[in-house]
C-alpha positions in Angstrom: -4.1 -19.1 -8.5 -2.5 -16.5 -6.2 -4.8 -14.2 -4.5 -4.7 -10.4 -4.5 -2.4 -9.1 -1.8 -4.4 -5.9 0.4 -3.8 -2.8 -1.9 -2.0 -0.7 -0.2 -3.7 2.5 1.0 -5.2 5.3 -1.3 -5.1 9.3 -0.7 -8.5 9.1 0.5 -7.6 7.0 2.7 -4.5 8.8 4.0 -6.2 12.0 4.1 -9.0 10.5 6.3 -7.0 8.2 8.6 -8.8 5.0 7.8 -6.5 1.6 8.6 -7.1 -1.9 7.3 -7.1 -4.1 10.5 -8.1 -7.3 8.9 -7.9 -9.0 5.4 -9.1 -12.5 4.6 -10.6 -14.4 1.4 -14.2 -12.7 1.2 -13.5 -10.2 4.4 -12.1 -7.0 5.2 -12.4 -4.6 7.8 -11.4 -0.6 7.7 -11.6 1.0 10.8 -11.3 5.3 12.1 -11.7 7.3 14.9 -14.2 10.2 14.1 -12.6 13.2 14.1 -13.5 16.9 14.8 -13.0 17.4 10.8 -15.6 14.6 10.1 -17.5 15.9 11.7 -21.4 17.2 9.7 -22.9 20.2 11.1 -25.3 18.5 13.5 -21.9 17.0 15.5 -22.1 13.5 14.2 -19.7 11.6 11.9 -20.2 12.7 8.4 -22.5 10.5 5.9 -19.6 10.6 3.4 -17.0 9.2 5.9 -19.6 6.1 6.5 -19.8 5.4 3.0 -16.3 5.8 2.2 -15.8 3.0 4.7 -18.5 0.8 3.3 -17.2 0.8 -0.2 -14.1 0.3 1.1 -14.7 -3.3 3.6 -16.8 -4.3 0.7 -15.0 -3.9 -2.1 -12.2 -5.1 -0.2 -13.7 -7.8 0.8 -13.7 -8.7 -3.0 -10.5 -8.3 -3.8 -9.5 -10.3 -1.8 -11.1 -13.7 -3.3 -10.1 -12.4 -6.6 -6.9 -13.1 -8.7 -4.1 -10.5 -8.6 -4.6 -10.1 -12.6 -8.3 -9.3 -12.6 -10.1 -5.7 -11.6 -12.7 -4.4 -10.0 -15.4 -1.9 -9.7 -18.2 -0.5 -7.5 -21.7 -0.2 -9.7 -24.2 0.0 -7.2 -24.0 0.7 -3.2 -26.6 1.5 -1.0 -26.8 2.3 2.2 -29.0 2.6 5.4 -27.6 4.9 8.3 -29.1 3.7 11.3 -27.6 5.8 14.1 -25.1 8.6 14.9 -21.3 8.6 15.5 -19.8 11.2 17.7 -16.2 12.5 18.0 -13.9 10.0 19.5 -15.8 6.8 19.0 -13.6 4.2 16.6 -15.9 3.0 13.7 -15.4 -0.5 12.7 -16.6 -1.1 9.3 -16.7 -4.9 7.7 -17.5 -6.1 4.4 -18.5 -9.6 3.2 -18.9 -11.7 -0.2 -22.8 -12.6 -0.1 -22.0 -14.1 -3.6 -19.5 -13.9 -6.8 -20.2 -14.9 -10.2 -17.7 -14.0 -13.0 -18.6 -10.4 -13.7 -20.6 -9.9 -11.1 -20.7 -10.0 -7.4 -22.8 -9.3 -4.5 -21.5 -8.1 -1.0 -22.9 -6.7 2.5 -21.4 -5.1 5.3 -22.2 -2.7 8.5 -20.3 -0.1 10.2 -20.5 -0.3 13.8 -19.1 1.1 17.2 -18.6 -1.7 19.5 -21.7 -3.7 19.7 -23.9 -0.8 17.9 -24.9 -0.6 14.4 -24.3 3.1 12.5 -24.8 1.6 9.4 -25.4 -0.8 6.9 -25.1 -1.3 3.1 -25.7 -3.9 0.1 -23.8 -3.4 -3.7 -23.1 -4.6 -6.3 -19.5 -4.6 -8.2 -18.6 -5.3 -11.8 -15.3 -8.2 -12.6 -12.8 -8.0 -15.5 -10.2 -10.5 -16.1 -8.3 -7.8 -16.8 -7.5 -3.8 -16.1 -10.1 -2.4 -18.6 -7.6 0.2 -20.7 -10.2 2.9 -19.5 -9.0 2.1 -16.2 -5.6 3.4 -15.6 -3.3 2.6 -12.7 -2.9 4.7 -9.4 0.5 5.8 -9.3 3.0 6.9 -6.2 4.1 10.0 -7.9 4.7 11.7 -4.5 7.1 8.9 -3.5 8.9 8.4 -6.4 9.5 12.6 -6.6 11.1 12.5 -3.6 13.4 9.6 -4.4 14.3 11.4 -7.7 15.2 14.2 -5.6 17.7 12.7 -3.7 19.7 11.6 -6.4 23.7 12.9 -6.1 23.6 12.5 -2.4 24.0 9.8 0.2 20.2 9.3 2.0 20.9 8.3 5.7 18.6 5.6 7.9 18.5 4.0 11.3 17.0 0.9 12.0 17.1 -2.8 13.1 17.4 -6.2 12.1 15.0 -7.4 14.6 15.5 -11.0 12.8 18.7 -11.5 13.8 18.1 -9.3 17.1 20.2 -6.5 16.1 19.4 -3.0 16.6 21.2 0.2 16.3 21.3 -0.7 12.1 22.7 2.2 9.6 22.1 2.2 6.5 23.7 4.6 3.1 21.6 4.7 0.4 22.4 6.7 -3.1 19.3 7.3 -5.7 20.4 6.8 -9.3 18.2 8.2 -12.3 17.3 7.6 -15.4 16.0 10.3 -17.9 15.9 8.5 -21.2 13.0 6.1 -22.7 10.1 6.5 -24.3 6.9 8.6 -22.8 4.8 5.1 -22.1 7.3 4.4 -19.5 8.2 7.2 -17.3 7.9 7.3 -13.9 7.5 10.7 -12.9 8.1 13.9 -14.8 11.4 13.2 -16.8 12.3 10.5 -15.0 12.4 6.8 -16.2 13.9 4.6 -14.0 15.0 5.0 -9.9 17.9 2.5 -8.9 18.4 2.0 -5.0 21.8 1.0 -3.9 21.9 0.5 -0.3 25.0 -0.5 2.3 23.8 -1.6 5.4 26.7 -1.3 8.5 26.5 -2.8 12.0 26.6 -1.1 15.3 30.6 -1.2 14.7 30.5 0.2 11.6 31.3 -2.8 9.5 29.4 -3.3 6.0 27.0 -5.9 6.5 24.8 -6.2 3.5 24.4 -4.2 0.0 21.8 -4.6 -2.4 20.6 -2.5 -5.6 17.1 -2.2 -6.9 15.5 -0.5 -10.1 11.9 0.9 -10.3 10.8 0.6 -14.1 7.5 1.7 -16.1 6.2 -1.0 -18.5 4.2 0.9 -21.4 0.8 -0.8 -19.7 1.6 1.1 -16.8 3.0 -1.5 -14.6 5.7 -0.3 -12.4 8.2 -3.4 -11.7 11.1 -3.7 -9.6 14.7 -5.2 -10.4 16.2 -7.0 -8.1 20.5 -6.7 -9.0 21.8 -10.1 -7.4 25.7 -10.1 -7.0 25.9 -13.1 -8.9 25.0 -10.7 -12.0 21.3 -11.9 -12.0 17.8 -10.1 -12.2 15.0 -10.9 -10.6 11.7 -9.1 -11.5 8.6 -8.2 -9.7 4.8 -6.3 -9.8 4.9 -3.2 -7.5 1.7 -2.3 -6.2 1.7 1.2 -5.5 -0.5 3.3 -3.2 -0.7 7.3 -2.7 2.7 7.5 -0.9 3.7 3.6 -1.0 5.5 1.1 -3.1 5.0 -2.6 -1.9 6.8 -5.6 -3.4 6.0 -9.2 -2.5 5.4 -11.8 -1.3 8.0 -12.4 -4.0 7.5 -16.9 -5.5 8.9 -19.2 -3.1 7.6 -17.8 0.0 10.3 -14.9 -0.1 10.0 -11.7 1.3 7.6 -8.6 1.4 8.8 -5.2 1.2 7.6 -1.9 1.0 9.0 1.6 1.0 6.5 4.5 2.5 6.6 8.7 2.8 5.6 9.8 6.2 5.4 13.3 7.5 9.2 11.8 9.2 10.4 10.7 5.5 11.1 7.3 3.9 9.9 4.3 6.1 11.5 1.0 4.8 9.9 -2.0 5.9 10.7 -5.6 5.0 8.6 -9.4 6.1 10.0 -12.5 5.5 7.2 -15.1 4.6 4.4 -12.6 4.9 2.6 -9.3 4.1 1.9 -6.2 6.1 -0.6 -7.5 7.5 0.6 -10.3 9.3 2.9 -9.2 11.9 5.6 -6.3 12.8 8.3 -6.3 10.3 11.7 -8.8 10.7 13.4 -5.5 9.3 13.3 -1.7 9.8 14.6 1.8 8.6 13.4 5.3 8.7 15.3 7.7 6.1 14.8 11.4 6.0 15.1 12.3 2.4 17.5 15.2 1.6 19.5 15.0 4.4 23.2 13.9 3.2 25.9 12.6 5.1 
């Protein structure tokens, strides 16, 4: 049974600044520095920012014992708020599996700043094998526009193989799109498949890698990715998609992790060998700004 992977991060969770600094079978932990925009009118951290970060370590926290194929859902949450946080202290929030049937399981979890307790909450959260067809998929449209806007030019990056210890990277990639299918599997707006083709050159210029990659809609609503091998072969994956990320991987075998971001700089690529985001800094790195041509 392979375990669900941390999702990657929602646009509440963008728009709030909370990071995931821990993820374990049955544990989680979101942490954020209060800022002055959540802040409640009596100067303290915002009710609403606590809970956000309760729901999120303990749902979390369930995810992560559960199958990637089955789903999730708060139904109950309730919460005690114990003391006040004030602008600039770093909330640390951590959520547990007290216990997990099929269908239904129970988890706990505080928010604290260092040793002191802000809060602390108890729910309850509905399990489906499966996506309920209710329940439909976030998707990355902000991402993916801004890929489909690039196509006809030559996207420019800088980065580093810091596997092989080689900095001072380049890398060309061009955006191909597709406009015809069916409306159960488009992308974004008229757009039904995105292929990546990327050259990758060394400090001296010289072409050191090239690889080609196809985002594709499945009529569920499952966005895939296509690996094009040179050999002629094709590899397919799951894409789990956030507000403004895509993230591939670990792919069978142990093989990599990969994951393509929009920052307020442009298109972060970021690439593990053997592991996730969350275990270490990434064996390979580029940063793209979208639009700019060579």
């Amino acid at each position: 049974m392979t375990l669900s992977s941390p999702p990657e991060p929602t646009g509440m969770a963008l728009a709030l600044g909370i990071e995931r600094t821990a993820w374990s079978p049955g544990h989680t932990c979101l942490e954020v520095t209060v800022a002055q925009d959540h802040l409640n009118k009596g100067g303290a951290a915002h009710g609403g920012l606590v809970t956000v970060l309760l729901d999120g370590a303990l749902g979390g926290a369930l995810v992560s014992t559960l199958p990637v194929t089955s789903w999730c859902a708060t139904t109950q949450l309730t919460t005690s708020f114990l003391d006040a946080a004030r602008l600039g202290e770093r909330l640390v929030a951590t959520g547990r599996v007290v216990r997990r049937g099929r269908h239904v399981a129970h988890l706990a979890g505080e928010v604290r700043v260092g040793e002191r307790v802000v809060a602390s909450a108890v729910g309850t959260w509905a399990i489906w094998d499966a996506r309920p067809p209710s329940m439909p998929l976030r998707r990355a449209d902000e991402l993916l526009r801004h890929l489909a806007a690039a196509e006809g030019s030559d996207v420019l990056g800088e980065g580093a193989w810091h596997h092989t210890g080689q900095p001072g990277m380049t890398s060309v990639m061009s955006v191909e799109v597709q406009r015809d299918g069916d409306d159960a599997t488009l992308l974004v707006d008229d757009v039904h498949a995105l292929t990546l083709h990327e050259r990758v050159l060394d400090p001296n210029g010289k072409q050191v890698h090239e690889d080609r990659c196809t985002y594709r809609r499945v009529p569920d609503g499952t966005l895939l990715l296509e690996l094009h091998s040179t050999d002629g072969s094709l590899e397919t994956a799951r894409v789990e998609e956030g507000a403004r990320s895509l993230r591939v991987g670990p792919l069978p075998d142990g093989g990599p992790t990969w994951r393509h971001a929009l920052t307020d700089d442009g298109l972060v690529m970021d690439l593990w060998f053997g592991g996730t985001s969350m275990d270490d800094a990434p064996d390979i790195e580029f940063r793209y700004r979208l639009g700019e041509g060579s």
